[in-house]
N, CA, C and O of each residue as an XYZ file, in Angstrom:
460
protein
N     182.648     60.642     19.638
C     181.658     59.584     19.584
C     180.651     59.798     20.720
O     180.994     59.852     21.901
N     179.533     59.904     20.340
C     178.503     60.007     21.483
C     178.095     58.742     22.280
O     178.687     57.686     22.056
N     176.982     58.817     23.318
C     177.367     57.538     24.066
C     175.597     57.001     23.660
O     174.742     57.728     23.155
N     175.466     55.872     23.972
C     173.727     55.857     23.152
C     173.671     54.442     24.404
O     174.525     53.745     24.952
N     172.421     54.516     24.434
C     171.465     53.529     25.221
C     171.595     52.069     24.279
O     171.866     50.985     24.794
N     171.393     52.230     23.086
C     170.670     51.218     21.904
C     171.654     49.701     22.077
O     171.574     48.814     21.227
N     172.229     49.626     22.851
C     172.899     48.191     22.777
C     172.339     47.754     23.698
O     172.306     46.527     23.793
N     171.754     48.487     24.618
C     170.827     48.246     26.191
C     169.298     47.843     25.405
O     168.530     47.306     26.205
N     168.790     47.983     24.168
C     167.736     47.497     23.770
C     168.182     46.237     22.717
O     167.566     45.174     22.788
N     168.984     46.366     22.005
C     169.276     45.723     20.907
C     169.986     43.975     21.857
O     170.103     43.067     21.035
N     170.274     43.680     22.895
C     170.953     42.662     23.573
C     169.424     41.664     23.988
O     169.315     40.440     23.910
N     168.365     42.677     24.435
C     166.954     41.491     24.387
C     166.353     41.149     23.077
O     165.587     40.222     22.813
N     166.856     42.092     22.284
C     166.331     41.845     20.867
C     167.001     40.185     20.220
O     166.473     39.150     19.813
N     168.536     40.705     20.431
C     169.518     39.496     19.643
C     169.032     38.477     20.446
O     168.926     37.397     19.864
N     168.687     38.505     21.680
C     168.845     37.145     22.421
C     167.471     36.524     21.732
O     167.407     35.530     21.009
N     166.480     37.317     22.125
C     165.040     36.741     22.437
C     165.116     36.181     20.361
O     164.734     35.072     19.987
N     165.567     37.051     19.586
C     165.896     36.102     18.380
C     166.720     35.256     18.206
O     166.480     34.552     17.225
N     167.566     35.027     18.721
C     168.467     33.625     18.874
C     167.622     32.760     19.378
O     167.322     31.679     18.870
N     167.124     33.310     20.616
C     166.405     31.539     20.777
C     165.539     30.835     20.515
O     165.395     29.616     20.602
N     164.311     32.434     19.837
C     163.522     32.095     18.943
C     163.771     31.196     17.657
O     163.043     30.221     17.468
N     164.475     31.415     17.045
C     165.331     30.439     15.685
C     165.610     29.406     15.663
O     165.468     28.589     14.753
N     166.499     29.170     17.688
C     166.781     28.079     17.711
C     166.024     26.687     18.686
O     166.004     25.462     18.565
N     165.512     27.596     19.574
C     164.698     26.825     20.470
C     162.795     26.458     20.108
O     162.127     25.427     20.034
N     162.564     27.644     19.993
C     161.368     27.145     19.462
C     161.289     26.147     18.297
O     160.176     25.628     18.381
N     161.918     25.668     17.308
C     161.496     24.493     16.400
C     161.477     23.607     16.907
O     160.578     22.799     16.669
N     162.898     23.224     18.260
C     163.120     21.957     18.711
C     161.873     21.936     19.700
O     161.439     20.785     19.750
N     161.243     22.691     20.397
C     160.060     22.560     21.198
C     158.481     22.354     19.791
O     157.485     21.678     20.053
N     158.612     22.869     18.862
C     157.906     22.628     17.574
C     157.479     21.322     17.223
O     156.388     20.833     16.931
N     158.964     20.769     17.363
C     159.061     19.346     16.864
C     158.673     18.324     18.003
O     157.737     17.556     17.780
N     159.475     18.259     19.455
C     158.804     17.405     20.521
C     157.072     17.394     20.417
O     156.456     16.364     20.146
N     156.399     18.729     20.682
C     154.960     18.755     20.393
C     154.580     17.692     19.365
O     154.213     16.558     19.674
N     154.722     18.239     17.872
C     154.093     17.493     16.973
C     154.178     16.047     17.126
O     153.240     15.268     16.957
N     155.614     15.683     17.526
C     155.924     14.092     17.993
C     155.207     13.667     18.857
O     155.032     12.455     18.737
N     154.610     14.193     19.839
C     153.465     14.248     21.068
C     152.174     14.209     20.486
O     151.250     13.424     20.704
N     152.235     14.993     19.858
C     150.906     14.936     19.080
C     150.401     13.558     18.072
O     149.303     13.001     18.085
N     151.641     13.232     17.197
C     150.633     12.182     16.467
C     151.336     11.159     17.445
O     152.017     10.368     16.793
N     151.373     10.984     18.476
C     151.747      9.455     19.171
C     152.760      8.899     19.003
O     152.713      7.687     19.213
N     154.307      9.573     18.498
C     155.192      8.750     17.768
C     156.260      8.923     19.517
O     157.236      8.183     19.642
N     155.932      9.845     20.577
C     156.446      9.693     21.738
C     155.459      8.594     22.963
O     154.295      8.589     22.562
N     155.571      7.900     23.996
C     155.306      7.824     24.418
C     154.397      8.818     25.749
O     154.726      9.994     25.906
N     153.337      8.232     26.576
C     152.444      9.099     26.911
C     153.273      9.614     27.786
O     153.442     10.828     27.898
N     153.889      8.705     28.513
C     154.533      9.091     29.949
C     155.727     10.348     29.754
O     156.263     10.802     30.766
N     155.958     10.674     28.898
C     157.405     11.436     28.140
C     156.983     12.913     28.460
O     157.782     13.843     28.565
N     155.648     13.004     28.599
C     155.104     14.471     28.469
C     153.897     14.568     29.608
O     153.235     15.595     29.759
N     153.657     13.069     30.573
C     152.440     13.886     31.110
C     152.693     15.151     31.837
O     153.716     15.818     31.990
N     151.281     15.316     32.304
C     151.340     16.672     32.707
C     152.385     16.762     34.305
O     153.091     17.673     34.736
N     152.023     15.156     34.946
C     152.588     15.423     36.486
C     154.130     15.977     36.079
O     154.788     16.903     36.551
N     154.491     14.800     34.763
C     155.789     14.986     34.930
C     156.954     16.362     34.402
O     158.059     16.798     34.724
N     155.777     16.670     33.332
C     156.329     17.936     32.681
C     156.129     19.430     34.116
O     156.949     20.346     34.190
N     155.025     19.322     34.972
C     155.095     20.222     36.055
C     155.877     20.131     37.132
O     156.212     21.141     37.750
N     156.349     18.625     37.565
C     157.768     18.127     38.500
C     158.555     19.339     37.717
O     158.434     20.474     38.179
N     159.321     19.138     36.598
C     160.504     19.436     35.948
C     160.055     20.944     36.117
O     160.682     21.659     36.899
N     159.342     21.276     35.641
C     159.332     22.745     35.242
C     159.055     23.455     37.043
O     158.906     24.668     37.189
N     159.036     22.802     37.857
C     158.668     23.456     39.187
C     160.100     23.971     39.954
O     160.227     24.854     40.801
N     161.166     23.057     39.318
C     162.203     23.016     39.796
C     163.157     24.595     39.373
O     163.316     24.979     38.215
N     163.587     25.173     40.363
C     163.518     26.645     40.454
C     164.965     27.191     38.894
O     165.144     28.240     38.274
N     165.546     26.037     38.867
C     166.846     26.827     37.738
C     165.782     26.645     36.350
O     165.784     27.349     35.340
N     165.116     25.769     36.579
C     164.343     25.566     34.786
C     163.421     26.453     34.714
O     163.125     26.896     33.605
N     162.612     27.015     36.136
C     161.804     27.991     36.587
C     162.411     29.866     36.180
O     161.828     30.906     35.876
N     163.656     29.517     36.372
C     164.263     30.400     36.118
C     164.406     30.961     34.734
O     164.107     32.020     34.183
N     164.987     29.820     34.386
C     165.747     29.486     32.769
C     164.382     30.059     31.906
O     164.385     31.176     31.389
N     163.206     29.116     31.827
C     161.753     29.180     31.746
C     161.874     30.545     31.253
O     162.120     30.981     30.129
N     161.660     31.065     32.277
C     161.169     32.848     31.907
C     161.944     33.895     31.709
O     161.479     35.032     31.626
N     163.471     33.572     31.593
C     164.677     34.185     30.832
C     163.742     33.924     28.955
O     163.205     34.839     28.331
N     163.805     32.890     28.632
C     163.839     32.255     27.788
C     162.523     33.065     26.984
O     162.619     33.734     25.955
N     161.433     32.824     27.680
C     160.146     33.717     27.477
C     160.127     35.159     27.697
O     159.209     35.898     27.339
N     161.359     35.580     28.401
C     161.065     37.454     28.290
C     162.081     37.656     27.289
O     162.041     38.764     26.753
N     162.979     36.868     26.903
C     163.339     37.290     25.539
C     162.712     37.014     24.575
O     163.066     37.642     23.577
N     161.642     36.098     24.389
C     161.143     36.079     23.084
C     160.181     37.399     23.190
O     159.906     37.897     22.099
N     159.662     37.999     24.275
C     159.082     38.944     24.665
C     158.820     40.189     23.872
O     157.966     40.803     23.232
N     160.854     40.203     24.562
C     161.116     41.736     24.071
C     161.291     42.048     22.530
O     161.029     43.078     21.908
N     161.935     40.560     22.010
C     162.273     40.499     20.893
C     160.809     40.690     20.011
O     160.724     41.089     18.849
N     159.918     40.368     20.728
C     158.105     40.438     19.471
C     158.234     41.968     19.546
O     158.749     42.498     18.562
N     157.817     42.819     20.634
C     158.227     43.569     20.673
C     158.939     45.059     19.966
O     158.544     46.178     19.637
N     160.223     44.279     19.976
C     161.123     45.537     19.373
C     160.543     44.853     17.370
O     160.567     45.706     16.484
N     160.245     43.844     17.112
C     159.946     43.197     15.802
C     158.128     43.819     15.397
O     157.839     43.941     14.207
N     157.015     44.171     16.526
C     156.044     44.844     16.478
C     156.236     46.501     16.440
O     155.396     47.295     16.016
N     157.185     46.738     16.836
C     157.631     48.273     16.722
C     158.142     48.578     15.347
O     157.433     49.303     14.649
N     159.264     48.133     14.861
C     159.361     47.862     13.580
C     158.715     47.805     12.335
O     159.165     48.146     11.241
N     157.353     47.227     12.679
C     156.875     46.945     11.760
C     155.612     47.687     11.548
O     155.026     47.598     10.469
N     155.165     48.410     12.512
C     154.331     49.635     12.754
C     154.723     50.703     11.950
O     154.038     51.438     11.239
N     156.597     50.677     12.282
C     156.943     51.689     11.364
C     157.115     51.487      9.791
O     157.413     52.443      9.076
N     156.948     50.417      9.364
C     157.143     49.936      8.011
C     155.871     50.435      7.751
O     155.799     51.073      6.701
N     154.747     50.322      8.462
C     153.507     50.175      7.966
C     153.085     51.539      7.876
O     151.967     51.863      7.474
N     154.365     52.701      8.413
C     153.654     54.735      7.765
C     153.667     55.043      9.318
O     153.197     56.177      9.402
N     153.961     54.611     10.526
C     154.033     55.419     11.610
C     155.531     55.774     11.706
O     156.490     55.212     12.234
N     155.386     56.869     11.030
C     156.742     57.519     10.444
C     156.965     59.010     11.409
O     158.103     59.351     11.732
N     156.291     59.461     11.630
C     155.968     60.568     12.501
C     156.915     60.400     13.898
O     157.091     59.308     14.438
N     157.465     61.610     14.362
C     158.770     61.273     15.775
C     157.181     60.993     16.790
O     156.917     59.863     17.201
N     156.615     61.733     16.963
C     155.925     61.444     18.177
C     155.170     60.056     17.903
O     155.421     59.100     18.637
N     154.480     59.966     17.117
C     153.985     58.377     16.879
C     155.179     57.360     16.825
O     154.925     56.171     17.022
N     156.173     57.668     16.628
C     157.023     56.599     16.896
C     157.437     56.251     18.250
O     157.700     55.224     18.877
N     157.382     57.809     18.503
C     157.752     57.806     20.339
C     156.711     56.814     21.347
O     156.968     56.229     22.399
N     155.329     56.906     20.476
C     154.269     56.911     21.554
C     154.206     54.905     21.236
O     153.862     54.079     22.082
N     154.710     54.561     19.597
C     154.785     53.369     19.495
C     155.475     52.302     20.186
O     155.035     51.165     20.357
N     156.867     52.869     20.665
C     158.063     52.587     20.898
C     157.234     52.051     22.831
O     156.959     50.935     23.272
N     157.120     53.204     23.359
C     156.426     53.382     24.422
C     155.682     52.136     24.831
O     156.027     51.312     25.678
N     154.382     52.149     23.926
C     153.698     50.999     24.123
C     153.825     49.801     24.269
O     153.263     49.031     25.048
N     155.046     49.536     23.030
C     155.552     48.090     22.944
C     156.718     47.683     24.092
O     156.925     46.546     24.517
N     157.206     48.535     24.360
C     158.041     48.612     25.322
C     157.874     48.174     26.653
O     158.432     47.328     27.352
N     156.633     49.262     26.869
C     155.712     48.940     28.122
C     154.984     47.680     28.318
O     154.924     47.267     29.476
N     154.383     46.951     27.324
C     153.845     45.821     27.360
C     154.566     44.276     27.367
O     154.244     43.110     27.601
N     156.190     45.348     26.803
C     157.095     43.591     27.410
C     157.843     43.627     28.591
O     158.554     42.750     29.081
N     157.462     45.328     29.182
C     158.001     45.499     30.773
C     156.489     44.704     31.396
O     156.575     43.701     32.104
N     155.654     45.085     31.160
C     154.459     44.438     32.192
C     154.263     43.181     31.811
O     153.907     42.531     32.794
N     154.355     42.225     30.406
C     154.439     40.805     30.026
C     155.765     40.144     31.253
O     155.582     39.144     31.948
N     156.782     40.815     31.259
C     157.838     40.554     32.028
C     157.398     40.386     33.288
O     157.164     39.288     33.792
N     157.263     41.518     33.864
C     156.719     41.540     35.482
C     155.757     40.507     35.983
O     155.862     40.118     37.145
N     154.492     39.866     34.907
C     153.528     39.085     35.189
C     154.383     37.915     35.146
O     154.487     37.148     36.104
N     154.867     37.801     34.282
C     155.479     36.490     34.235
C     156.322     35.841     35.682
O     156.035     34.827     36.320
N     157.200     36.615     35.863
C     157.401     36.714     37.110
C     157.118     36.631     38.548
O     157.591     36.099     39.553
N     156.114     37.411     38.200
C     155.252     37.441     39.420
C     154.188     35.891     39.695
O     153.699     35.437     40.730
N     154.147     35.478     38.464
C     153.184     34.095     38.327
C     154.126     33.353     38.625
O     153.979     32.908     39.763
N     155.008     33.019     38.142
C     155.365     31.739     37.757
C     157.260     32.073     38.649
O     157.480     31.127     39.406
N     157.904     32.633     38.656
C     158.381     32.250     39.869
C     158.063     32.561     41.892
O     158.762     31.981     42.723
């Protein structure tokens, strides 16, 4: 049995789609409830939603949460490049590369901003 990297890519993939599935609707749904007025104002202002989110484990949590949906667009934009005829090893190489690279540097900014 040979030894392979691919569970070292495929673990930001599963995650950043798990929480995509599951977290983003319930953040879907608070919005829209925000939106037509069926929450109160105070539930979402801005002071209070930036208190909470300043606080360093949600700060944390925060951008766990966002570099997996990251990686997961990502490895799901790579994919689908190749569905679309970038079938070729080096164009896949150079695809793979790109997308890769752009949820290592989406990552790093994030980071660098916001904690």
């Amino acid at each position: 049995m040979s030894i392979s990297n691919k569970p070292l890519l495929w673990l930001p993939f599963a995650g950043g789609g798990m929480l995509a599935a599951l977290l983003l609707p319930a953040l879907m749904l608070v919005l829209l409830l925000d939106s037509l007025g069926m929450l109160s104002t105070a539930a979402l202002a801005h002071e209070r939603v930036r208190a909470w989110v300043s606080q360093p484990l949600v700060a944390i949590s925060a951008c766990v949460f966002i570099t997996l949906v990251i990686w997961h667009a990502a490895h799901r934009l790579r994919m689908t490049l190749q569905d679309l005829g970038v079938r070729d090893a080096g164009a896949r190489r150079l695809s793979a590369r790109i997308c890769y690279s752009a949820a290592t540097l989406a990552t790093v900014a994030l980071a660098w901003v916001w904690v």
